[in-house]
DSSP file (Angstrom, degrees, kcal/mol; ACC not computed):
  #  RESIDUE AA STRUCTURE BP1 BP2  ACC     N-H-->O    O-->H-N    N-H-->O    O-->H-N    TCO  KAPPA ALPHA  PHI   PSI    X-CA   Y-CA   Z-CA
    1    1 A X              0   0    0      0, 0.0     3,-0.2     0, 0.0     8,-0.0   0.000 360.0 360.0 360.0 125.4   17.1  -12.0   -9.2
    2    2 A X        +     0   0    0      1,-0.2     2,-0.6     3,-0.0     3,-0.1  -0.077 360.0  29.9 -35.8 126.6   18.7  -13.4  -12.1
    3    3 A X  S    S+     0   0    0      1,-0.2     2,-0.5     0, 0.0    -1,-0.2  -0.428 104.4  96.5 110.8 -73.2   16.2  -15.8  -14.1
    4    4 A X        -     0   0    0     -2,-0.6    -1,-0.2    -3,-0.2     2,-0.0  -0.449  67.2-148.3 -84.2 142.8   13.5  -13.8  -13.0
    5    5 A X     >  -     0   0    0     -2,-0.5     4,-1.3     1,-0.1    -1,-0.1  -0.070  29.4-118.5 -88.1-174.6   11.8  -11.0  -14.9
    6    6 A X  H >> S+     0   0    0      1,-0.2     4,-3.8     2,-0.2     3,-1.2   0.973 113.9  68.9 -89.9 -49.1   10.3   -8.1  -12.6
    7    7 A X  H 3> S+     0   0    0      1,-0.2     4,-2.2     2,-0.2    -1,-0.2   0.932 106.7  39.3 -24.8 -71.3    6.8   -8.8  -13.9
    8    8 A X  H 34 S+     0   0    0      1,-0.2    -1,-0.2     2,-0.2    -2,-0.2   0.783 113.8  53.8 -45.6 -34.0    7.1  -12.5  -11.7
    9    9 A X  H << S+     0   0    0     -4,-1.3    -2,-0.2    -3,-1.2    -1,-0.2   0.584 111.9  49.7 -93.9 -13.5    9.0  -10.7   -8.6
   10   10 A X  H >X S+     0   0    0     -4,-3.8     4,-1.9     3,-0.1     3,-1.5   0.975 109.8  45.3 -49.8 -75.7    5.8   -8.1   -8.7
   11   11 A X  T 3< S+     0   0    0     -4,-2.2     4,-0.3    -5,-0.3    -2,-0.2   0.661 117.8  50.8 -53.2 -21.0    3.1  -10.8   -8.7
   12   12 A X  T 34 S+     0   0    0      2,-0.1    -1,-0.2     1,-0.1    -2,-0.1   0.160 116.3  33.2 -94.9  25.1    5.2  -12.6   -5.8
   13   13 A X  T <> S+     0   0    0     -3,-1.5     4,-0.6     2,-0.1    -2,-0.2   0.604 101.9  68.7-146.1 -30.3    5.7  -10.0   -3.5
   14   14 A X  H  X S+     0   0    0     -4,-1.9     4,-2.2     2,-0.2     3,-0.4   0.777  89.6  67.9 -87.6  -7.3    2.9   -8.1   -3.8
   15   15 A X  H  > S+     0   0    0      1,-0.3     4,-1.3    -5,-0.3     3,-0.4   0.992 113.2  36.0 -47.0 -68.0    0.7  -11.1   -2.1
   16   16 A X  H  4 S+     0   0    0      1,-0.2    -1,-0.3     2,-0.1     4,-0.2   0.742 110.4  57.6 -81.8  -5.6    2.6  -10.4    1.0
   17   17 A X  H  X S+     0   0    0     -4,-0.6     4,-0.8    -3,-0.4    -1,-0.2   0.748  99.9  61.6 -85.0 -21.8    3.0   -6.5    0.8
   18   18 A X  H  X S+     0   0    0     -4,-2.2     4,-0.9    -3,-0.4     3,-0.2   0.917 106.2  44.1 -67.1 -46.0   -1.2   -5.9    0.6
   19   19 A X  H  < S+     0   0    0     -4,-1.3    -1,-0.2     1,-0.2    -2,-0.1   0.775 102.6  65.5 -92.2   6.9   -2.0   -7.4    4.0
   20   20 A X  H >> S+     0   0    0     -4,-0.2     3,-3.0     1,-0.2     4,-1.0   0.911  95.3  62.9 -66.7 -33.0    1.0   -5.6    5.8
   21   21 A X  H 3< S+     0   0    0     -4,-0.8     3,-0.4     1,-0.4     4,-0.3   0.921  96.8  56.4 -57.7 -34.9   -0.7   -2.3    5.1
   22   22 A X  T 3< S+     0   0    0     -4,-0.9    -1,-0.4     1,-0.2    -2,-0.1  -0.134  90.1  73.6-111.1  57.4   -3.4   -3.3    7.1
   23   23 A X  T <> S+     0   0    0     -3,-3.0     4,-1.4    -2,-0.1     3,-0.2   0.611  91.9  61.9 -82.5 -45.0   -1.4   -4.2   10.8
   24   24 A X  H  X S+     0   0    0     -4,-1.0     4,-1.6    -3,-0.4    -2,-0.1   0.776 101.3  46.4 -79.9 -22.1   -1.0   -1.1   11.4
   25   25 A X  H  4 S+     0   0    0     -4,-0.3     4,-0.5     2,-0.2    -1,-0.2   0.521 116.7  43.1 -37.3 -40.2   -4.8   -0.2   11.5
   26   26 A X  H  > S+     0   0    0      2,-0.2     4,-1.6    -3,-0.2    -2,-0.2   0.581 109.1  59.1-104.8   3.7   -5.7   -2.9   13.6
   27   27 A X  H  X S+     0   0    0     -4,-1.4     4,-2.6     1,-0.2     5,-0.2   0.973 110.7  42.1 -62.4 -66.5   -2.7   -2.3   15.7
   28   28 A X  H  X S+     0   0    0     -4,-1.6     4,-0.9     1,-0.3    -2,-0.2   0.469 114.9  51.5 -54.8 -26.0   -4.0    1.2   16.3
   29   29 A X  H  > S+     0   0    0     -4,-0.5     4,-1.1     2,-0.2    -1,-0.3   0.919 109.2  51.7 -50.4 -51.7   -7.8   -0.2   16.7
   30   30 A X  H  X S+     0   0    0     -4,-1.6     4,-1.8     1,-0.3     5,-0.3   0.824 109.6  48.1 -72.7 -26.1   -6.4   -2.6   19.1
   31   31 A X  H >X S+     0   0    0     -4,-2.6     4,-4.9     1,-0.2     3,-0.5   0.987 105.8  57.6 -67.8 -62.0   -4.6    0.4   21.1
   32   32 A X  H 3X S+     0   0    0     -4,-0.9     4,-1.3     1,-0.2    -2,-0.2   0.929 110.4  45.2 -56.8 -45.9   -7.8    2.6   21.1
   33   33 A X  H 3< S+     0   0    0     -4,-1.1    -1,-0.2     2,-0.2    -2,-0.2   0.819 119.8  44.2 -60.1 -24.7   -9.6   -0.5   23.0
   34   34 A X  H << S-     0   0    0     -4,-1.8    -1,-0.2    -3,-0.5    -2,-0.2   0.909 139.3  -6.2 -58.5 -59.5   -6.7   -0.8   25.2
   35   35 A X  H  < S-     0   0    0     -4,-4.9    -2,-0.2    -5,-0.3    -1,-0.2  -0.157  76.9-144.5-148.7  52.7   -6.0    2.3   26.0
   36   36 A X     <  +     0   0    0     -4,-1.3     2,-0.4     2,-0.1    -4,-0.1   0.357  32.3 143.7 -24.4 113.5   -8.1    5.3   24.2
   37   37 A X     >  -     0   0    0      1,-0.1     4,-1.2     0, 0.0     3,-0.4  -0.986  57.8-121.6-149.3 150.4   -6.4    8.7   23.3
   38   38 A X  H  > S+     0   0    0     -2,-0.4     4,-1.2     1,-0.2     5,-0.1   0.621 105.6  68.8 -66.7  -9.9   -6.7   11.2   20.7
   39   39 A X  H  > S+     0   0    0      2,-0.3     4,-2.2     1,-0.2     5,-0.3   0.920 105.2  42.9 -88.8 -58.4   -2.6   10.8   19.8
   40   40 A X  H >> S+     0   0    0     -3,-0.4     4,-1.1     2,-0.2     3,-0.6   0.927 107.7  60.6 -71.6 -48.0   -3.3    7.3   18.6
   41   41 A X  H 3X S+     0   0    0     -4,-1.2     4,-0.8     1,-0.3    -2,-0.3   0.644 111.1  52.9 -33.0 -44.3   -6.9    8.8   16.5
   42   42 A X  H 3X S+     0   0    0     -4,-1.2     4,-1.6     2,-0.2    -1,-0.3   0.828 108.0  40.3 -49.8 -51.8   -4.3   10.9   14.7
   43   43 A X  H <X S+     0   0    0     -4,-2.2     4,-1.6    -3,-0.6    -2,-0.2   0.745 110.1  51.4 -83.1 -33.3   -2.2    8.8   13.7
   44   44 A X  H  X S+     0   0    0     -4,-1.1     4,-1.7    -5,-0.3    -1,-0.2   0.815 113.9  50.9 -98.0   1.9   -4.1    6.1   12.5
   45   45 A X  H  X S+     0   0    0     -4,-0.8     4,-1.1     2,-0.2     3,-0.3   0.980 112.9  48.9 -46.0 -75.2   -6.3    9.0   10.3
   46   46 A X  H  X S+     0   0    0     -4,-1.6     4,-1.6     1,-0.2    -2,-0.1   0.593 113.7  43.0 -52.2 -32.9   -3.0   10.2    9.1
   47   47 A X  H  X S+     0   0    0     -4,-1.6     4,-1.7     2,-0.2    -1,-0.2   0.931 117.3  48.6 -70.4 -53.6   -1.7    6.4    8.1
   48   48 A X  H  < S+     0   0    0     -4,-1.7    -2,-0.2    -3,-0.3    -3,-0.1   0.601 114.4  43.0 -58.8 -16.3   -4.8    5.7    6.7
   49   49 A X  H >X>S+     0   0    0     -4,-1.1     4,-2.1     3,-0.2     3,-1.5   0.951 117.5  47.2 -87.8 -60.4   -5.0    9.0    4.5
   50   50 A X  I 3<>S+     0   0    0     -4,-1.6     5,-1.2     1,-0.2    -2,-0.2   0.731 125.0  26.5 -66.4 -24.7   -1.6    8.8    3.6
   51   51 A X  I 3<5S+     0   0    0     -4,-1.7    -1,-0.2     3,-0.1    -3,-0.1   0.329 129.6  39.4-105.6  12.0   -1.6    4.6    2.4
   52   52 A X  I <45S+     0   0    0     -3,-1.5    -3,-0.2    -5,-0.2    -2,-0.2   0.486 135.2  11.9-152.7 -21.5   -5.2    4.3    1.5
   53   53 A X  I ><5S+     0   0    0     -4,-2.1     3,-1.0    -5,-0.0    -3,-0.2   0.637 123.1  42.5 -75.7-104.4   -5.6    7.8   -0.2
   54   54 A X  I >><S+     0   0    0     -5,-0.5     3,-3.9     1,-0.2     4,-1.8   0.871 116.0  50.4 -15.9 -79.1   -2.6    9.8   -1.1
   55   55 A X  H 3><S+     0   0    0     -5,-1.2     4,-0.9     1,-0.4    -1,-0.2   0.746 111.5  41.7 -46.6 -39.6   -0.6    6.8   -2.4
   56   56 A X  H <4 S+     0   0    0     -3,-1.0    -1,-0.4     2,-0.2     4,-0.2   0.264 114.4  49.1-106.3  37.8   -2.7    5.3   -4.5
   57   57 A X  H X> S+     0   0    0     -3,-3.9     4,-1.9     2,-0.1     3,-1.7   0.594 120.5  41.6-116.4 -78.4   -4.2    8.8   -6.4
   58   58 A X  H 3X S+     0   0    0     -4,-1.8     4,-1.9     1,-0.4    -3,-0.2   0.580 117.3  46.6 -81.1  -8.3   -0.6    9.9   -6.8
   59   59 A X  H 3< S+     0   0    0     -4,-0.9    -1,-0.4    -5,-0.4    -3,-0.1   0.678 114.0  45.2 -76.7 -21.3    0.5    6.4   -7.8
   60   60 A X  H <> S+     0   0    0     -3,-1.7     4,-1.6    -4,-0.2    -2,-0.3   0.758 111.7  56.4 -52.5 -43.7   -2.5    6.1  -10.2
   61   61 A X  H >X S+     0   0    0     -4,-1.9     4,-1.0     2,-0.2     3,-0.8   0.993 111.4  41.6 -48.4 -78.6   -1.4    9.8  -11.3
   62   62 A X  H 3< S+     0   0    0     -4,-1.9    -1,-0.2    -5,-0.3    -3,-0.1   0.552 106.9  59.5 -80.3   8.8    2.6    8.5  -12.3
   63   63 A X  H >4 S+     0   0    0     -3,-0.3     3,-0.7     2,-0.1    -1,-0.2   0.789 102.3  68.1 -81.5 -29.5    1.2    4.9  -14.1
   64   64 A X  H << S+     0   0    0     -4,-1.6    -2,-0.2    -3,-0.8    -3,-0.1   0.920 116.1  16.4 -35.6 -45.8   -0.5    7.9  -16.3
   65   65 A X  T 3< S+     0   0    0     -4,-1.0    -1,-0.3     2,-0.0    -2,-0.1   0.308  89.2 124.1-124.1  15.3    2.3    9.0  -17.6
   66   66 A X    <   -     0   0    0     -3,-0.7    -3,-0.0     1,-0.1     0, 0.0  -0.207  54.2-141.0 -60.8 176.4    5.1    6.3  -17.1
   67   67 A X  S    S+     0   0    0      3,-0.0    -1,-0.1     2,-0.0     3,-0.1   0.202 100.5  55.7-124.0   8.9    6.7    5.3  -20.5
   68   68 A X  S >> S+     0   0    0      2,-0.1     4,-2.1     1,-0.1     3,-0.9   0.084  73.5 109.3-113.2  16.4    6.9    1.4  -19.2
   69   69 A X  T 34 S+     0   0    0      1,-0.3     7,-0.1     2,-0.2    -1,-0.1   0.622  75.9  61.7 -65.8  12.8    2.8    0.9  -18.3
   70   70 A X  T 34 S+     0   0    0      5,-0.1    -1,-0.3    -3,-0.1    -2,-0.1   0.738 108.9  32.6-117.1 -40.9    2.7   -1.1  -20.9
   71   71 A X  T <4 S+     0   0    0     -3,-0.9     2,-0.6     4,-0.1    -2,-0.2   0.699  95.2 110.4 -88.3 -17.2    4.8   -3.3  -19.9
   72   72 A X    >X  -     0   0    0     -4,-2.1     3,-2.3     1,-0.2     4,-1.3  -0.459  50.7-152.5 -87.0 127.8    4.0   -3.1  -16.0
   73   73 A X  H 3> S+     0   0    0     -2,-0.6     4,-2.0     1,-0.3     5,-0.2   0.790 100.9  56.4 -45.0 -36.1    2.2   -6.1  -13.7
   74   74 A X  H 3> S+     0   0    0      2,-0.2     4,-1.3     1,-0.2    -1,-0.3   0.925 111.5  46.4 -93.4 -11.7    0.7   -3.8  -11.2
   75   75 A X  H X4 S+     0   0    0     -3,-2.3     3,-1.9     1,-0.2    -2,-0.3   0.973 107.5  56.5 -87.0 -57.3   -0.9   -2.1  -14.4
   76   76 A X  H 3< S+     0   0    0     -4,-1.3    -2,-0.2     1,-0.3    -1,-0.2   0.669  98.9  59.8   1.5 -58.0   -1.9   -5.2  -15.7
   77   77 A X  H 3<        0   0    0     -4,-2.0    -1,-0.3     1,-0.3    -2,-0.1   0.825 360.0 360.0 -54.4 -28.5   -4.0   -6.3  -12.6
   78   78 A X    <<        0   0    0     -3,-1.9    -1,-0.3    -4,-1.3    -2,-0.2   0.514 360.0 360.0 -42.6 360.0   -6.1   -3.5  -12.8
C-alpha cells in the first residue's frame, strides 16, 4: 500500500496470520472426537510436520542467506 513500508504491513498482518495456523489442528482434534479415523491422524501429522517443521527450518535456512535480512521485520523479531 502506498504510505506504507513492508516492514509495518509485516508487523500488521502477521498478528492475524499466527493463530490461523493453528484452526486447522483443532479442527482436526475436534474431528477425531467426533468422529475417529486414521485418514484424519494423517493428515493432521502431515499439516503439522509440514507448518510447524518443514516451513520454518527451510524458512530459517533462506533468511540465512537472503541479501535483504538486514532489513527484514520477521528477522528482526527473532
Amino acid at each position: 500500500r502506498p504510505g506504507r513500508g513492508f516492514a509495518e504491513q509485516f508487523r500488521r498482518n502477521v498478528v492475524v496470520m499466527y493463530p490461523v495456523w493453528f484452526l486447522p489442528p483443532l479442527a482436526a482434534l475436534w474431528r477425531l472426537l467426533v468422529d475417529p479415523g486414521w485418514q484424519v491422524v494423517v493428515l493432521l501429522g502431515l499439516f503439522c510436520l509440514g507448518g510447524f517443521v518443514v516451513l520454518p527450518y527451510a524458512s530459517h535456512r533462506l533468511c540465512r542467506t537472503c541479501a535483504n535480512a538486514a532489513r527484514c521485520p520477521r528477522v528482526e523479531v527473532r
